[in-house]
KEBAKE-938913 format. One record per residue: residue in three letters; z, x, y of N, C-alpha, C in turn. Coordinates in pm, whole numbers, padded with zeros to 5 digits, always signed. Example, Ala and Ser with C-alpha at 12.3 -4.5 7.8 and 13.67 -1.06 7.14 Angstrom:
2
ALA+00780+01319-00569+00780+01230-00450+00780+01320-00330;SER+00708+01285-00225+00714+01367-00106+00787+01290+00003;
//
This chain:
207
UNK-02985+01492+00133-02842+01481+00157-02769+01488+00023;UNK-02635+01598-00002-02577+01539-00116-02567+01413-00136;UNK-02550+01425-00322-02470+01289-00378-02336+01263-00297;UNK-02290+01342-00333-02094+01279-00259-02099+01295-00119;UNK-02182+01295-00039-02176+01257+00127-02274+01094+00090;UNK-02389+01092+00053-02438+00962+00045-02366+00883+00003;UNK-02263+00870-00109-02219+00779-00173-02079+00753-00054;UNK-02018+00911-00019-01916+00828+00076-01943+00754+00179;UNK-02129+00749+00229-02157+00681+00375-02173+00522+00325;UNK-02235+00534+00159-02225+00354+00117-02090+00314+00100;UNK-01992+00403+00041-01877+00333+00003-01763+00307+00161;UNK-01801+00352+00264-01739+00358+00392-01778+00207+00485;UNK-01951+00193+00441-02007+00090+00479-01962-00034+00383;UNK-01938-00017+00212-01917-00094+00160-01719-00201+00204;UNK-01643-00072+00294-01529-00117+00266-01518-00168+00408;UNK-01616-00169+00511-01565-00183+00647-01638-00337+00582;UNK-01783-00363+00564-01801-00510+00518-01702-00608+00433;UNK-01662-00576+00295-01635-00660+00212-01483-00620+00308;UNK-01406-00520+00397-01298-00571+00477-01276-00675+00549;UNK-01377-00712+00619-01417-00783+00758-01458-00908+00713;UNK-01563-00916+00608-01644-00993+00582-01574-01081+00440;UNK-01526-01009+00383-01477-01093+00220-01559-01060+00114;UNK-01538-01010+00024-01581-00998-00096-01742-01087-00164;UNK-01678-01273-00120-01776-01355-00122-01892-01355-00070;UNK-01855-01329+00127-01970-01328+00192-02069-01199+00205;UNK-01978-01082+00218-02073-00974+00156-02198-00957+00146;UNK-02287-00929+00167-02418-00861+00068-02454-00740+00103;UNK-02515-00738-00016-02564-00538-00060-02630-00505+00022;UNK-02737-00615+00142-02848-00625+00194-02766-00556+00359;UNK-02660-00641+00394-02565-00569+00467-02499-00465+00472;UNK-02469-00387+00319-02428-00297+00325-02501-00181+00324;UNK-02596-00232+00296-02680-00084+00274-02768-00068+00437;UNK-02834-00186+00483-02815-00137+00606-02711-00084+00718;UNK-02585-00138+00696-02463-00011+00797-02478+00090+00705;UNK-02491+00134+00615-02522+00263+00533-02602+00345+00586;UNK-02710+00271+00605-02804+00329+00660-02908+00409+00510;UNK-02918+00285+00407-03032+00330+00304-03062+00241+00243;UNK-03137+00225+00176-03179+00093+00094-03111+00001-00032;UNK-03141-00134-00030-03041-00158-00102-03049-00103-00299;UNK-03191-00058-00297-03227-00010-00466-03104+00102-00478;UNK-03109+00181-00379-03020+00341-00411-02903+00293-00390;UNK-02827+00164-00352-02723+00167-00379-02647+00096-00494;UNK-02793+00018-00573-02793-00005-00714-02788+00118-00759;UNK-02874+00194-00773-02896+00369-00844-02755+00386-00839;UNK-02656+00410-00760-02549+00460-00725-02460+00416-00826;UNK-02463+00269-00769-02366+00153-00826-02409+00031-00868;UNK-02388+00038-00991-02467-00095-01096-02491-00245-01024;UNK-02393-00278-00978-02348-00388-00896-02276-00416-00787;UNK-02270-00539-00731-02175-00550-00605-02053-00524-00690;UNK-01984-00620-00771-01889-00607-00849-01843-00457-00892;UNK-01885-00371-00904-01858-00209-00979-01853-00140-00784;UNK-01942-00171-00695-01927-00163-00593-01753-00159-00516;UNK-01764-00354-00580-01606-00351-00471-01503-00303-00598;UNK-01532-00286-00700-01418-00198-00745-01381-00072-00721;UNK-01489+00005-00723-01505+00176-00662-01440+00193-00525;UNK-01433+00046-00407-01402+00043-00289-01232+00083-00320;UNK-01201-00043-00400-01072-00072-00451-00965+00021-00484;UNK-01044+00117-00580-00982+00215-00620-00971+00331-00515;UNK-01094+00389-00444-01109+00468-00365-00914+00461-00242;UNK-00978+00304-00210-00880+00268-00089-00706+00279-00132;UNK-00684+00251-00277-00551+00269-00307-00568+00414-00390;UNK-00592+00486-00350-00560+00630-00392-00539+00687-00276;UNK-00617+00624-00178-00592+00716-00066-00419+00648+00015;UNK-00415+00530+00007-00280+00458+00056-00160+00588+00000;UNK-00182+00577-00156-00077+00642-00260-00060+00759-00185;UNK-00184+00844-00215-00197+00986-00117-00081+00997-00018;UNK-00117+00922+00080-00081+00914+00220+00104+00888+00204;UNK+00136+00767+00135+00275+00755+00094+00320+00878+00033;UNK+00239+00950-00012+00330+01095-00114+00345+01178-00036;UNK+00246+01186+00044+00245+01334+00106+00304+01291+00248;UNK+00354+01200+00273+00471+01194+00416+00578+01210+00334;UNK+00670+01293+00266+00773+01221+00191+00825+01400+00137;UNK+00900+01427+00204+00934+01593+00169+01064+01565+00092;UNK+01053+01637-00021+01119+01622-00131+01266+01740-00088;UNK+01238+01826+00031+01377+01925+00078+01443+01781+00160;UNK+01408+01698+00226+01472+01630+00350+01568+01545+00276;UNK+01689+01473+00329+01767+01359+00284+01704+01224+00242;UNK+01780+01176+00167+01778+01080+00091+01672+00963+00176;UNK+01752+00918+00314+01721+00862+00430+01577+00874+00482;UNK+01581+01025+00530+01512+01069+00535+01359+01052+00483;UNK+01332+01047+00367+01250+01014+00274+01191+00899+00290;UNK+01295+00819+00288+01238+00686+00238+01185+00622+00416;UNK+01256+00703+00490+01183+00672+00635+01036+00703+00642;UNK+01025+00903+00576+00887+00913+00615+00783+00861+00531;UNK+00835+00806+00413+00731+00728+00333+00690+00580+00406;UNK+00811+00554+00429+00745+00386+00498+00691+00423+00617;UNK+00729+00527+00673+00581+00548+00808+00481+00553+00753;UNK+00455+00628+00682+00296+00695+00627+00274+00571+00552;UNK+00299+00469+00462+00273+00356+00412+00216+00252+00570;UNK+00309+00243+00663+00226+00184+00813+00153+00283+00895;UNK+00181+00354+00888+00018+00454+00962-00079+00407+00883;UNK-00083+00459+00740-00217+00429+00701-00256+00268+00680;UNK-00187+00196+00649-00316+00064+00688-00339+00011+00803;UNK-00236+00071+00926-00268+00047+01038-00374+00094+01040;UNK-00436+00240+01005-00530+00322+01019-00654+00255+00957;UNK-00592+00203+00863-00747+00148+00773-00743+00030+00724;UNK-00712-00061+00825-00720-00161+00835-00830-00277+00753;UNK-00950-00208+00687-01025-00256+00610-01004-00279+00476;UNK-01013-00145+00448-00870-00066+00337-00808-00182+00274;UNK-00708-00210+00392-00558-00266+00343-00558-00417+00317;UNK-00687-00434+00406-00732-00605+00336-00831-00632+00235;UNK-00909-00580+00198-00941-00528+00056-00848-00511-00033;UNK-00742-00453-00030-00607-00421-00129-00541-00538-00133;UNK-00509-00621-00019-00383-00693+00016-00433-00831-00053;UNK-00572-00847+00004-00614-00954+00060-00714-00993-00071;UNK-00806-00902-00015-00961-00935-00104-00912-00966-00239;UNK-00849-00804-00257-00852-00790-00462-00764-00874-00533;UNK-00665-00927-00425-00580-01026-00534-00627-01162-00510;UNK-00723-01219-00467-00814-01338-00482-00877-01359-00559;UNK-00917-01270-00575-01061-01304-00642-01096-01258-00777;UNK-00966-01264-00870-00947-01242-01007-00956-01149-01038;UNK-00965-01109-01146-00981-00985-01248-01157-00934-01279;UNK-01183-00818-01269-01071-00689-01251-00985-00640-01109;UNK-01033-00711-01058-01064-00642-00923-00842-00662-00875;UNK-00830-00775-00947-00615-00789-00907-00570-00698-00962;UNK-00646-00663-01119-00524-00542-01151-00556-00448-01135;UNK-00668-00391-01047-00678-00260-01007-00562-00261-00847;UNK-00564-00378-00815-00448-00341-00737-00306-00345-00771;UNK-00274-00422-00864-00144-00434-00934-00126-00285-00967;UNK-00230-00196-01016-00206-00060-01105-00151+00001-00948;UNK-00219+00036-00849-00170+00055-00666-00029+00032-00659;UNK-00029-00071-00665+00179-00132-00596+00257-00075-00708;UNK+00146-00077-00837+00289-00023-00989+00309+00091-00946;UNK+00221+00210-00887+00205+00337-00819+00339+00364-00734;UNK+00261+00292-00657+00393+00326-00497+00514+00238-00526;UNK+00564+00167-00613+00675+00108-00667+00783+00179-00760;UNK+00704+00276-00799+00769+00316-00971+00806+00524-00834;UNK+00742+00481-00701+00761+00618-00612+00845+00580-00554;UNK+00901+00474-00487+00997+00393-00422+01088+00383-00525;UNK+01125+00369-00653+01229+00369-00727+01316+00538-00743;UNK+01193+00586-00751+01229+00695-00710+01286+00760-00637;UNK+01282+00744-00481+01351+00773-00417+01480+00689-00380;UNK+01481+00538-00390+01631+00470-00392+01741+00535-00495;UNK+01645+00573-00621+01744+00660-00711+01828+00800-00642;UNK+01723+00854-00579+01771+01013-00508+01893+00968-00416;UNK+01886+00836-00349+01994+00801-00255+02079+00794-00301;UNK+02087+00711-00413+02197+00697-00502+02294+00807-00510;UNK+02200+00916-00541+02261+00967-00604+02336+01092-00530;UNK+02243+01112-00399+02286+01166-00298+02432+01123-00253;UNK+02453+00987-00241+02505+00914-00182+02689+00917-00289;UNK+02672+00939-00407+02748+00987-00521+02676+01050-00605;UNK+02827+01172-00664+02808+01282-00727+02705+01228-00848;UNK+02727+01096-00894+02672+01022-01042+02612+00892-00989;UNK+02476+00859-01043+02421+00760-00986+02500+00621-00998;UNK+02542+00572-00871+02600+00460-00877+02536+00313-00917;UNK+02418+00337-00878+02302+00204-00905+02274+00197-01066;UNK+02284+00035-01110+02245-00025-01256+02085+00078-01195;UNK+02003+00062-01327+01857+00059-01325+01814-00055-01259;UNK+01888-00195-01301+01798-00302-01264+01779-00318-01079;UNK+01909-00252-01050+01974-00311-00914+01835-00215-00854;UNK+01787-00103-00885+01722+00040-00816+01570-00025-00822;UNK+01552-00108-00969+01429-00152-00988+01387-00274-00899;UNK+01488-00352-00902+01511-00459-00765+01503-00436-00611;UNK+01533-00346-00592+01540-00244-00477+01417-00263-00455;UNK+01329-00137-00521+01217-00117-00527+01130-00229-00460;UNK+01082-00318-00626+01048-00439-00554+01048-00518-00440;UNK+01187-00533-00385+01158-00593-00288+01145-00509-00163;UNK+01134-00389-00141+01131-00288-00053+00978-00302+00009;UNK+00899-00273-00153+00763-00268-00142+00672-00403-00091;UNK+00713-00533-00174+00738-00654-00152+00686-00654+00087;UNK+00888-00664+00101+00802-00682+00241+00755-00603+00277;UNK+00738-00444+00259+00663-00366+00343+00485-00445+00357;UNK+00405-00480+00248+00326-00523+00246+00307-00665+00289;UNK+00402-00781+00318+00366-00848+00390+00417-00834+00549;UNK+00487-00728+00578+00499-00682+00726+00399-00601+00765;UNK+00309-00505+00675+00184-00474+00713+00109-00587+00768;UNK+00095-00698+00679-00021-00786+00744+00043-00835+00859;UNK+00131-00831+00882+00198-00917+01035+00159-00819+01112;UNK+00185-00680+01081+00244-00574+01236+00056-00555+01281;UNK-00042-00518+01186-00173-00504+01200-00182-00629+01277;UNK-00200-00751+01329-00214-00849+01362-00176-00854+01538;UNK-00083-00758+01537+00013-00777+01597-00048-00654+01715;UNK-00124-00688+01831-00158-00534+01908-00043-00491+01989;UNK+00080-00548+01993+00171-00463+02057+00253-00390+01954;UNK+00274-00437+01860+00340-00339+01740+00301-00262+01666;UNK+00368-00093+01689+00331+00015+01632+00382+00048+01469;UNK+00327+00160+01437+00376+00138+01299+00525+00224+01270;UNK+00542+00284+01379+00674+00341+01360+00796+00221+01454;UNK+00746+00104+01451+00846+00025+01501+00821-00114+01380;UNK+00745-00091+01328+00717-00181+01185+00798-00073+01073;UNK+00806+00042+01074+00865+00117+00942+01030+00118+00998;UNK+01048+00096+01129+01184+00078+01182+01254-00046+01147;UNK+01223-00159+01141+01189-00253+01122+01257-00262+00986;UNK+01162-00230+00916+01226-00239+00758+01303-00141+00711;UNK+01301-00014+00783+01453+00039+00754+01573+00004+00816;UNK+01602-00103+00904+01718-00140+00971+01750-00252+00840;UNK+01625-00332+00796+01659-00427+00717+01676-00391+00518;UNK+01621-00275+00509+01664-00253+00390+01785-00159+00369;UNK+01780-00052+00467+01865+00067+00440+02022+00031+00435;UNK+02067-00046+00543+02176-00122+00554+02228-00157+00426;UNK+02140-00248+00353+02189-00310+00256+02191-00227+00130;UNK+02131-00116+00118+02100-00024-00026+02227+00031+00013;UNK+02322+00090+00187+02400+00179+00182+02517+00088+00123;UNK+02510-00102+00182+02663-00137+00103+02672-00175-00043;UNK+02527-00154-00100+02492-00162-00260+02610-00009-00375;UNK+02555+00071-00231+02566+00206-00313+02751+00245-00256;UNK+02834+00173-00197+02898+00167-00089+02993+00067-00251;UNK+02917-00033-00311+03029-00101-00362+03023-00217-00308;UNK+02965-00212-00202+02992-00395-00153+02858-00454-00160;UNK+02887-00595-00213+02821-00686-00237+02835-00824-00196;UNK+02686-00845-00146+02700-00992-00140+02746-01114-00210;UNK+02831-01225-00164+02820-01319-00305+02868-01442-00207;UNK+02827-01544-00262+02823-01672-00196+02964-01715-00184;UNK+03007-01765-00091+03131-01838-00072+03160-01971-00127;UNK+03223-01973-00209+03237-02143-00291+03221-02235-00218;UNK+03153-02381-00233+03146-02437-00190+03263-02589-00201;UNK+03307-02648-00038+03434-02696-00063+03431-02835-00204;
//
């Protein structure tokens, strides 16, 4: 059998376990049997469990990124955009649900390296999401109306709940992911249009 079909049948087996199972409880002894090969060749492969669930890590947020870029047509409106990105951001961890708790879940537990290979993930699809709140902007006026900070804030918290409404809507067997990406465009878009609109929130004095 090729190298790159064997290694994708351990690293497929490696991400549905350490998904399901946790990083901790894990073993190689498990993974290599759903693999379906022994556990030496998946040392040969991969030095360690550790180099293991990082390879998972990385694998799983390239493919998230992927998936966010390529729903996201750079001819369509401003709106537009930022709709079909937050679908394709809930399709796919709906889709890969192992994936996304490994990313969400696993890698920011359980220290370093394994947090900032996901931190480098969200800096990814964050710094792509600034991106497009900027295009609104600017769509939205001839000259971008948004500070940097306000677009960078945006961002953040855009990305922010999308990822803890992933872990709710997955949880959730009556909610789809185009009523989870609905969801957060009723609750963000609103507020970016009275950002970009000029109006702002501000607290009412207190008597």
């Amino acid at each position: 059998m090729p190298r790159a079909v064997r290694e994708r049948q351990m690293m497929d087996a490696a991400v549905r376990t350490f998904g399901q199972r946790g990083y901790r409880a894990a073993s190689m002894d498990e993974i290599a049997e759903l693999a379906g090969v022994s556990k030496p060749l998946i040392y040969l492969y991969l030095n360690s469990k550790e180099e293991l669930f990082t390879a998972c890590i990385r694998r799983e947020a390239q493919s998230l990124v992927a998936a966010v870029r390529a729903g996201v047509d750079p001819a369509d409106p401003a709106d537009q955009q930022l709709w079909h990105g937050v679908g394709a951001f809930f399709e796919h961890t709906r889709g890969h649900q192992d994936g996304w708790n490994i990313l969400h879940h696993q890698a920011r537990t359980h220290g370093e390296p394994f947090a900032a290979e996901a931190a480098a993930m969200r800096d990814e699809i964050t710094n792509f999401v600034t991106g497009l709140i900027a295009a609104a902007a600017r769509e939205a006026h001839r000259d971008p109306a948004l500070p940097d900070g306000d677009v960078a804030g945006l961002a953040q918290a855009l990305v922010g709940a999308a990822e803890s409404l992933a872990g709710w809507a997955n949880g959730m067997p009556g909610v789809s992911a185009r009523e989870a990406a609905s969801t957060l465009m009723n609750f963000a878009w609103s507020g970016l249009e009275n950002l970009m609109n000029g109006e702002r929130w501000a607290p009412s004095p207190r008597p």
